[in-house]
C-alpha positions as CSV (number, residue, x, y, z in Angstrom):
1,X,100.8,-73.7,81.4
2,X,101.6,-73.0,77.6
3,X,99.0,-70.0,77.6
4,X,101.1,-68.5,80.6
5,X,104.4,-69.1,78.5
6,X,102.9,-67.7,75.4
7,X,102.3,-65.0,77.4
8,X,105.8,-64.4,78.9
9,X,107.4,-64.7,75.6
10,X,104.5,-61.9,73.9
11,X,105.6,-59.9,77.1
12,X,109.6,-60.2,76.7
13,X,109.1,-60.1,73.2
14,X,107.5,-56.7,73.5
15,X,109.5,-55.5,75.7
16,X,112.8,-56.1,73.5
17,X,111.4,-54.2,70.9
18,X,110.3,-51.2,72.7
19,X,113.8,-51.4,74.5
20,X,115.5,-51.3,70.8
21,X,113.3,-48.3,69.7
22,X,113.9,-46.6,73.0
23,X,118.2,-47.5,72.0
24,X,117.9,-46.1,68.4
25,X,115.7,-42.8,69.7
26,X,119.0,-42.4,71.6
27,X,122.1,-43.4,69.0
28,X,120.1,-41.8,66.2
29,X,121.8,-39.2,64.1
30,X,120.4,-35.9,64.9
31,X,121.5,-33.0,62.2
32,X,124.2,-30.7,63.3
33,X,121.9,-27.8,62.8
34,X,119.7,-29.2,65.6
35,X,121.6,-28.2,68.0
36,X,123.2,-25.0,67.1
37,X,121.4,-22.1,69.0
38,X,120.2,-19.4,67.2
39,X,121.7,-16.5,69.0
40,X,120.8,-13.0,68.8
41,X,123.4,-10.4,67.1
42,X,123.8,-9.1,70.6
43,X,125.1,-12.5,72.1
44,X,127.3,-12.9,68.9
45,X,129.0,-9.5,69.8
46,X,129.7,-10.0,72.8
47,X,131.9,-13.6,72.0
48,X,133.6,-11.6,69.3
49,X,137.0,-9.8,69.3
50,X,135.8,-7.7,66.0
51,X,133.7,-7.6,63.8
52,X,134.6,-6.3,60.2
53,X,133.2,-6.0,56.6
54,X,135.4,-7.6,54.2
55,X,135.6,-8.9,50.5
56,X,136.7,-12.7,50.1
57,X,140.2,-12.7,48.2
58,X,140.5,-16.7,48.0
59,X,139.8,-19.9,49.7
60,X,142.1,-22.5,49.7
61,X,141.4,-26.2,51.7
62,X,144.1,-28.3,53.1
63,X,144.6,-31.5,55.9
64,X,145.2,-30.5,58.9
65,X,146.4,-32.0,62.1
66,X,145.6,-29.7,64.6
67,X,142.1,-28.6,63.7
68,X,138.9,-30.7,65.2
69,X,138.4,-32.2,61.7
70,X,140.6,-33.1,59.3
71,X,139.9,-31.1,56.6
72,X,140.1,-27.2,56.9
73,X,140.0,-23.8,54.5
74,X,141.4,-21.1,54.4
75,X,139.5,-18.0,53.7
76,X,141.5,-14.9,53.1
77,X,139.0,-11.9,53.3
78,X,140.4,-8.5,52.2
79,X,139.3,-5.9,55.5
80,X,137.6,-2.9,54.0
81,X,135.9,-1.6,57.3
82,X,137.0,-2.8,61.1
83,X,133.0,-1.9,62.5
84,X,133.3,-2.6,66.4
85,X,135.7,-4.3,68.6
86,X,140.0,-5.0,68.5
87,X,140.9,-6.5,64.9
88,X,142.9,-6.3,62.0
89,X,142.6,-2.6,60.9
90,X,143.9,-3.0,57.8
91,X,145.2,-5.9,54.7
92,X,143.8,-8.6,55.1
93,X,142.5,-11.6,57.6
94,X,142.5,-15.1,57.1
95,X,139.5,-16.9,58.4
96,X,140.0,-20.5,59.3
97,X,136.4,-22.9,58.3
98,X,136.1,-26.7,59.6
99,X,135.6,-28.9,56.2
100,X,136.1,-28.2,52.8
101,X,137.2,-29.7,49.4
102,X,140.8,-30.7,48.6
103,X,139.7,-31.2,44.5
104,X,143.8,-32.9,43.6
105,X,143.2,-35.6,46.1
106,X,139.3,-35.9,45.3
107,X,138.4,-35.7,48.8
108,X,135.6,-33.4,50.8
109,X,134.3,-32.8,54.0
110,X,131.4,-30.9,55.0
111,X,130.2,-29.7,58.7
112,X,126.8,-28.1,58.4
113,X,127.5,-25.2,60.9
114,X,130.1,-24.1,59.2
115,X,129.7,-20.4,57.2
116,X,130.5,-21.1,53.2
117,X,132.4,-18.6,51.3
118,X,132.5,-17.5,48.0
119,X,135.3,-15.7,46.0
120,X,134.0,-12.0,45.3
121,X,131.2,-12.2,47.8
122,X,131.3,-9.6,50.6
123,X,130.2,-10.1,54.3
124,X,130.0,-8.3,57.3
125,X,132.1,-11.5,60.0
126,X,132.0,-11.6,63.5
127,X,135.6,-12.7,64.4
128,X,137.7,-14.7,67.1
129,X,141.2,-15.0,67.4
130,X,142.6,-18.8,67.1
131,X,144.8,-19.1,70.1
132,X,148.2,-19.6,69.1
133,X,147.3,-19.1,65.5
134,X,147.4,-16.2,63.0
135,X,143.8,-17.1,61.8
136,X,140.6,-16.2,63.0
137,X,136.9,-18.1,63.1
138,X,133.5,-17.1,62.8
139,X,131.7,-16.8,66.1
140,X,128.4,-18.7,66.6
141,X,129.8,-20.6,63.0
142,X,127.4,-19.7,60.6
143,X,125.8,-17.3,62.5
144,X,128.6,-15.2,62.7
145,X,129.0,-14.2,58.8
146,X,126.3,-12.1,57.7
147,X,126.0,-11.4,53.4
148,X,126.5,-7.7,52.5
149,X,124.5,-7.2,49.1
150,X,125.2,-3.7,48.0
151,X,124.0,-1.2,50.7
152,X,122.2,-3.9,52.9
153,X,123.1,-6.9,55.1
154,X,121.0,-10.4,54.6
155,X,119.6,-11.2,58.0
156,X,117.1,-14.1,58.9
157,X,114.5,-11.4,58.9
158,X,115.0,-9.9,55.9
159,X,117.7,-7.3,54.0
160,X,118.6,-4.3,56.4
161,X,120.1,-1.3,55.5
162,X,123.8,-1.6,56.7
163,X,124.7,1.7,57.6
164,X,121.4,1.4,60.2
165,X,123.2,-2.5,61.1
166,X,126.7,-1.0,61.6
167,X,125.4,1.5,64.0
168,X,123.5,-1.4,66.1
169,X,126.6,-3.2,66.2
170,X,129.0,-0.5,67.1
171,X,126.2,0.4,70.3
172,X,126.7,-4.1,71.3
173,X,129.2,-4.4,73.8
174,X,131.7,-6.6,71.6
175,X,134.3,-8.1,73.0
176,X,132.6,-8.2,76.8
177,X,132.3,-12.4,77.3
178,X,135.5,-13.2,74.9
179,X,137.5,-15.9,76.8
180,X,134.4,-16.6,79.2
């Protein structure tokens, strides 16, 4: 009789554990980048009202209460060339990036698929209107903001000369799946 109840509390015993494994595979943080796709330029395009090359004037990060996270930034980007699609043809554009760093309350945020700017750099964005808002976002997040160094763009594959990118892009059919 005991070796049978030995072996019925082994067995339970067992089987909690593998249970709580099996719980923590499924409640277990899994990096944000995990499950971004990595979508070609092509389907980037195509999500996109424009896509422009522009040189980042400021960013600026504040609370927010409409956003999906509390924290935001603002990324005004000076338009030097609208390349495909409907956009702002001129001035400037202000791009709006979950997270950020409000530095007088000593508070930060960061979401991982977010594109990060830097003041002077210069970027070729693939842009969608904020409904309701005068601010655009990235499309794909990241993915849609692409370094410009000099006369080439930064892609995963390596630098490409942008005059030979700009003329891929302005062959995409941008703007064909916005609002789908």
């Amino acid at each position: 009789m005991r070796s049978g109840m030995t072996r019925n509390f082994f067995g339970a015993a067992i089987a909690g554990v593998a249970l709580a494994c099996c719980a923590g595979a499924l409640v277990a943080p899994v990096p944000a980048s995990a499950w971004m796709m990595d979508l070609g330029i092509d389907r980037i395009a195509e999500r996109s009202d424009s896509v422009i090359r522009g040189d980042v004037l400021s960013r600026t990060s504040r609370r927010s209460t409409d956003a999906p996270t509390p924290i935001v930034t603002d990324v005004v980007v000076s338009v030097s060339e609208v390349i495909a699609g409907r956009g702002p043809v001129q001035g400037t554009v202000t791009i709006e990036v979950l997270g950020g760093e409000i530095v007088e309350e000593d508070i930060g945020l960061k979401v991982s698929d977010q594109p990060s700017f830097e003041v002077g750099e210069q970027a070729v964005l693939f842009l969608r209107k904020n409904m309701g808002r005068e601010s655009y976002s990235t499309v794909a997040n990241r993915l849609g903001k692409i370094p410009v160094d000099g006369s080439r763009v930064m892609l995963k594959g390596g630098p490409t000369d942008l005059s030979s990118f700009k003329a891929m892009v302005r062959d995409l059919p941008v703007g064909s799946r916005v609002g789908r």
